[in-house]
C-alpha positions as CSV (number, residue, x, y, z in Angstrom):
1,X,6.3,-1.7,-18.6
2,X,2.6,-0.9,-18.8
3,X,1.0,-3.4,-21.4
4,X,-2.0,-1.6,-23.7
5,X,-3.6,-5.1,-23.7
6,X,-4.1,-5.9,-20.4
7,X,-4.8,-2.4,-19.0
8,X,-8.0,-2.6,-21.8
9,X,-9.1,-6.5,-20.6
10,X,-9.3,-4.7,-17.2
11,X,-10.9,-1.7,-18.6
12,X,-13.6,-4.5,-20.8
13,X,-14.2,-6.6,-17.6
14,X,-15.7,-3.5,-15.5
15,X,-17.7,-2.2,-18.0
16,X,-19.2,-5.9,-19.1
17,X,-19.4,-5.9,-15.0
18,X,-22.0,-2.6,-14.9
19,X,-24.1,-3.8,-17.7
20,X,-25.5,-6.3,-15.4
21,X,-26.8,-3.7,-13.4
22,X,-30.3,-3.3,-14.6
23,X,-31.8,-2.3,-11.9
24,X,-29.6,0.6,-11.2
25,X,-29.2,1.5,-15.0
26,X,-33.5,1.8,-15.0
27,X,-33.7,3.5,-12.2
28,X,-30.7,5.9,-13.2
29,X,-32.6,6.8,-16.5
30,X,-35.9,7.1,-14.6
31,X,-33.8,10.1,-12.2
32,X,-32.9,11.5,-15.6
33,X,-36.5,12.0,-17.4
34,X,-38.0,12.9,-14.1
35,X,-35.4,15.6,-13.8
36,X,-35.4,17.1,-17.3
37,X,-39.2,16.9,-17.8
38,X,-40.0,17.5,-14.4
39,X,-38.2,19.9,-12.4
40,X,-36.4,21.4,-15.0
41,X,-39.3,22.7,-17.0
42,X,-40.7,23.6,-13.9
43,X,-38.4,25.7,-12.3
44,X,-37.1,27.2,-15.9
45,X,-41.2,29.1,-15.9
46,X,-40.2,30.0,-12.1
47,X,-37.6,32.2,-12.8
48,X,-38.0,36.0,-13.9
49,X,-36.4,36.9,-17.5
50,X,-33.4,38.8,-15.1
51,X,-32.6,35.3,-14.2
52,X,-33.0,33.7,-17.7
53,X,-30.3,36.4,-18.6
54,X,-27.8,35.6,-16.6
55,X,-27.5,32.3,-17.6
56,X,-27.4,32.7,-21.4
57,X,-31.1,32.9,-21.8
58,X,-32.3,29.6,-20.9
59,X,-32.2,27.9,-17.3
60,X,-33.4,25.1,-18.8
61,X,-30.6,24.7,-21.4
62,X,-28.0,25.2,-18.1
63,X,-29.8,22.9,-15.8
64,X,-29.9,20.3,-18.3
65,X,-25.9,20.5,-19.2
66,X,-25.5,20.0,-15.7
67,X,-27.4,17.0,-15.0
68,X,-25.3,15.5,-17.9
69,X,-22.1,16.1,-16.0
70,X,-23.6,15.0,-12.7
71,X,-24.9,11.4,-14.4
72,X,-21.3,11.0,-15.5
73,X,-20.1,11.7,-11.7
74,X,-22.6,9.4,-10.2
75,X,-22.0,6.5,-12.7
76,X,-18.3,6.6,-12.5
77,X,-17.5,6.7,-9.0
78,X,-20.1,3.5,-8.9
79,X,-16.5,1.9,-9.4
80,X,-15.6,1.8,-5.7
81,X,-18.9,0.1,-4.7
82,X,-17.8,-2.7,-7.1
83,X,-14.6,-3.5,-5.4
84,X,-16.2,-3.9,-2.1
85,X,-19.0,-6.0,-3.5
86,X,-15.7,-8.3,-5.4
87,X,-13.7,-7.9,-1.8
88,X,-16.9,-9.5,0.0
89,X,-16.5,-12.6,-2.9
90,X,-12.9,-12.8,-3.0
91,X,-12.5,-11.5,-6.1
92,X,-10.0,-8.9,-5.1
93,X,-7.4,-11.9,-4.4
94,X,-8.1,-13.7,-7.6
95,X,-7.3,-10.0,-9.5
96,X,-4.4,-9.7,-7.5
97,X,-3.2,-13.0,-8.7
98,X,-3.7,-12.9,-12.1
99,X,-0.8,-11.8,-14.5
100,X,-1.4,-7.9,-14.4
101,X,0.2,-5.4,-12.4
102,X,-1.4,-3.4,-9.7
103,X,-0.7,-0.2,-11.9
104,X,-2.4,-2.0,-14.9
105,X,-4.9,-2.9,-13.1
106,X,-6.4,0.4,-11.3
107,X,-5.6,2.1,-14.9
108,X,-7.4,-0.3,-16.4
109,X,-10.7,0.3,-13.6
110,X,-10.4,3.9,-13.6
111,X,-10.5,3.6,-17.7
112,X,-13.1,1.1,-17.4
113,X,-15.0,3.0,-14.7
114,X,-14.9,6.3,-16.9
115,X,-15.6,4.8,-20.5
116,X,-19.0,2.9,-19.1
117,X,-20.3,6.2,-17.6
118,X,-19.4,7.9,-20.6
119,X,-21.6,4.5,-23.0
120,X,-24.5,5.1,-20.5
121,X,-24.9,8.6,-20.2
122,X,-23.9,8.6,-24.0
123,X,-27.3,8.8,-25.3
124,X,-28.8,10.7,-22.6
125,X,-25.8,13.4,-24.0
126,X,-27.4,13.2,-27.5
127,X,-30.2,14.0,-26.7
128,X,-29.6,17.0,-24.1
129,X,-27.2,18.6,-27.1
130,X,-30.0,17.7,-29.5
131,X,-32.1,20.2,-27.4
132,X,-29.8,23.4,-26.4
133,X,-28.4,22.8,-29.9
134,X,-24.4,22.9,-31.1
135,X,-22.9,25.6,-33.0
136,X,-19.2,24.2,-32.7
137,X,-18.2,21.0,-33.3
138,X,-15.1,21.8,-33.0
139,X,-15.6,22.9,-29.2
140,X,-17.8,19.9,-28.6
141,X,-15.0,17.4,-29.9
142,X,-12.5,19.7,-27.7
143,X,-14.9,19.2,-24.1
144,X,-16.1,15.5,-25.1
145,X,-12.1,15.3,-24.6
146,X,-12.0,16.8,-21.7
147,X,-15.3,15.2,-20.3
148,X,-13.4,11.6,-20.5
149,X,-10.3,12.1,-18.6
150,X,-13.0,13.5,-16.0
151,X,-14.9,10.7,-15.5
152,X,-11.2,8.5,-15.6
153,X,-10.4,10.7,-12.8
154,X,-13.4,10.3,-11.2
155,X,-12.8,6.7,-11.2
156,X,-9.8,7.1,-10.1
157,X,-10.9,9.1,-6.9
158,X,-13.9,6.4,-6.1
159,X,-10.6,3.7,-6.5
160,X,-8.5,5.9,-4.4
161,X,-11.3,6.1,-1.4
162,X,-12.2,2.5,-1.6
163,X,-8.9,0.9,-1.0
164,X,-8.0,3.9,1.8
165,X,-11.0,2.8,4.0
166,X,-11.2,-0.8,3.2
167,X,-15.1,-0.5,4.7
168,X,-18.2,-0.6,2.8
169,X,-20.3,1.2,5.2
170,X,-17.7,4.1,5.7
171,X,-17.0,4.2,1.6
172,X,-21.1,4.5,1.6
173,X,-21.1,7.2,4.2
174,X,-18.5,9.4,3.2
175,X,-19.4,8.6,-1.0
176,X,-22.9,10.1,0.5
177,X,-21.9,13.2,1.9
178,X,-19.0,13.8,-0.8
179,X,-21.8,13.9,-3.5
180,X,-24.0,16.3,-1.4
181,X,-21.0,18.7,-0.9
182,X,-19.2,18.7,-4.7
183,X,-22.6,18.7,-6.5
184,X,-24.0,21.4,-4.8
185,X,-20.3,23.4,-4.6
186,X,-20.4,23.6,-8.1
187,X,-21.7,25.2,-11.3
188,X,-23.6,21.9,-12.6
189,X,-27.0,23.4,-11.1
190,X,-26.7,26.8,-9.9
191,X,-25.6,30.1,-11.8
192,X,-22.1,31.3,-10.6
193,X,-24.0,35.2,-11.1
194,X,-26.2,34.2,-7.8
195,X,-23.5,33.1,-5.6
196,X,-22.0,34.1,-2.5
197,X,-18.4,34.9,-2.8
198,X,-17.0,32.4,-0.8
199,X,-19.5,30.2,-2.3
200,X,-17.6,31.1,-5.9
201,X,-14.7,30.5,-4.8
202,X,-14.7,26.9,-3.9
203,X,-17.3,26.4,-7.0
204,X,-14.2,27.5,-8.6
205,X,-12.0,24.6,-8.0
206,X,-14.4,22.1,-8.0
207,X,-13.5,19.6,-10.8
208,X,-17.7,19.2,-11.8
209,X,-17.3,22.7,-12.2
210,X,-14.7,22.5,-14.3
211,X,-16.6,19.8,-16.5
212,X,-20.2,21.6,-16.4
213,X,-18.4,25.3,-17.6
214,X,-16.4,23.0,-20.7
215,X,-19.6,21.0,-21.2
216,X,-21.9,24.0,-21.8
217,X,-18.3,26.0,-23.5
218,X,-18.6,22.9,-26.3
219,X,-22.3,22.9,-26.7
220,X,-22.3,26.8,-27.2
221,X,-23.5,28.4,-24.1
222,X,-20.0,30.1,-23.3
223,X,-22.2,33.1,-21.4
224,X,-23.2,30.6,-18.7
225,X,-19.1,29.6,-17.6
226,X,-17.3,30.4,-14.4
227,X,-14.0,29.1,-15.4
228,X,-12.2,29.7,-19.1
229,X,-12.1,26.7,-21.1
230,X,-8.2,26.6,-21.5
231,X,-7.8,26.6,-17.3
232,X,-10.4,24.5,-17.1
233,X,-9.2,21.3,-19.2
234,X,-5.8,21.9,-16.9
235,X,-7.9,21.7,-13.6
236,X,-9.3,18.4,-15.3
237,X,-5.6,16.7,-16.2
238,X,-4.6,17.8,-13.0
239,X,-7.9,16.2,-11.6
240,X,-7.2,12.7,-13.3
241,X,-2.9,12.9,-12.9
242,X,-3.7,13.4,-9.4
243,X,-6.4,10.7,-8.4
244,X,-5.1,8.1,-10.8
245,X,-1.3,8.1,-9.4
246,X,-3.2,7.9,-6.0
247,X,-4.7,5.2,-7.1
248,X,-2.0,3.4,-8.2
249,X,0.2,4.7,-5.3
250,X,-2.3,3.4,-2.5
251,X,-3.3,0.0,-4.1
252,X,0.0,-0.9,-4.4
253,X,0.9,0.0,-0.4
254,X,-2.7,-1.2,0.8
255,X,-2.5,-4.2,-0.6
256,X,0.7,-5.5,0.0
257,X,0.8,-9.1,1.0
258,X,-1.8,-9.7,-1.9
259,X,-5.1,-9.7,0.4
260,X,-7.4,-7.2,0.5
261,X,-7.4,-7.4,4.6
């Protein structure tokens, strides 16, 4: 039986673990101000009023709810970088021996890994709904929901990667061009009205997708969403169901004999 307790010890360890980061955490923040006050006001003068229309009057107020869900991507899957860093100490054998289950223990990284992205990019959130403005809280509460199993299931995915390659640089290669292909094949950046077809279609089951359309549904900009809210927190459970029984699944059979070689 899965114990609540130490599922959320877990969970505390890995988020007490990316607070140490301060280097990445600065330079993270620096990415964000330099792409809200830079190239977002930039680009939002660029585009003709056509443009501005078709994405609920404000590119700005779009591009800016779509960096939000790309800083909770890119902190979250930071997870699988930090069990190759504890597999180069050893500390993958000493987690395997301590008394916690393998299935406690990825829940409790894929909960840790989404809940720290969500207390970093918390503020950074604030202050991007502070701007476009909220006129339901009701649909806010309903996507902030929403948002958290997706950055668990992020988690999940960057666990489910990490412990199928078992190398650092391979993890870092593929991590690379797995971020350059799911960003850009979504909605977080680019208006589903200026699209290619096919283009739409795999925007449409991407899971940032999914989070950018419930992100900007909750903050009031439902003219600017490709998928409907209701289909979209489904593609978000199924998201998190599916890469956190992976998890589970492939740490248990990778990891069998209690090593991480």
């Amino acid at each position: 039986m899965i114990s609540l307790r130490r599922v959320w010890t877990v969970a505390e360890r890995d988020i007490k673990m990316f607070m140490r980061y301060k280097f990445l955490l600065i330079m993270r923040a620096i990415w964000f101000v330099a792409q809200i006050a830079l190239f977002g006001l930039i680009v939002n003068r660029m585009f003709d009023p056509k443009v501005q229309s078709d994405v609920g009057g404000s590119y700005f107020n779009y591009y800016a709810a779509g960096i939000i869900i790309t800083m909770l991507y890119s902190t979250a899957v930071f997870i699988g970088y930090d069990i190759f860093e504890e597999a180069d100490h050893g500390v993958i054998e000493y987690l395997l021996s301590v008394p916690v289950s393998r299935k406690e223990l990825v829940l409790g990284r894929s909960i840790g890994g989404g809940l720290r992205s969500f207390i970093y990019v918390g503020p950074m959130m604030i202050f991007i709904l502070y701007l476009i403005g909220v006129t339901s809280v009701l649909q806010l509460l309903t996507a902030l929901l929403s948002l958290f199993l997706f950055t668990f299931g992020v988690a999940g995915f960057s666990i489910t990667l990490a412990v199928t390659i078992k190398s650092s640089d391979r993890f870092d290669i593929l991590m690379g061009v797995t971020d350059a292909l799911i960003v850009r094949l979504s909605t977080t950046l680019y208006p589903v009205a200026y699209m290619p077809q096919y283009y739409r279609g795999l925007a449409s089951i991407n899971p940032l997708s999914f989070a950018a359309d419930l992100f900007r549904w909750g903050a009031g900009l439902e003219a600017e969403a490709l998928t409907p809210p209701l289909i979209a927190t489904f593609g978000i459970v199924a998201f998190f169901s599916i890469f956190t029984f992976l998890g589970i699944f492939l740490h248990e059979r990778r990891l069998e004999g209690g090593g991480w070689q």
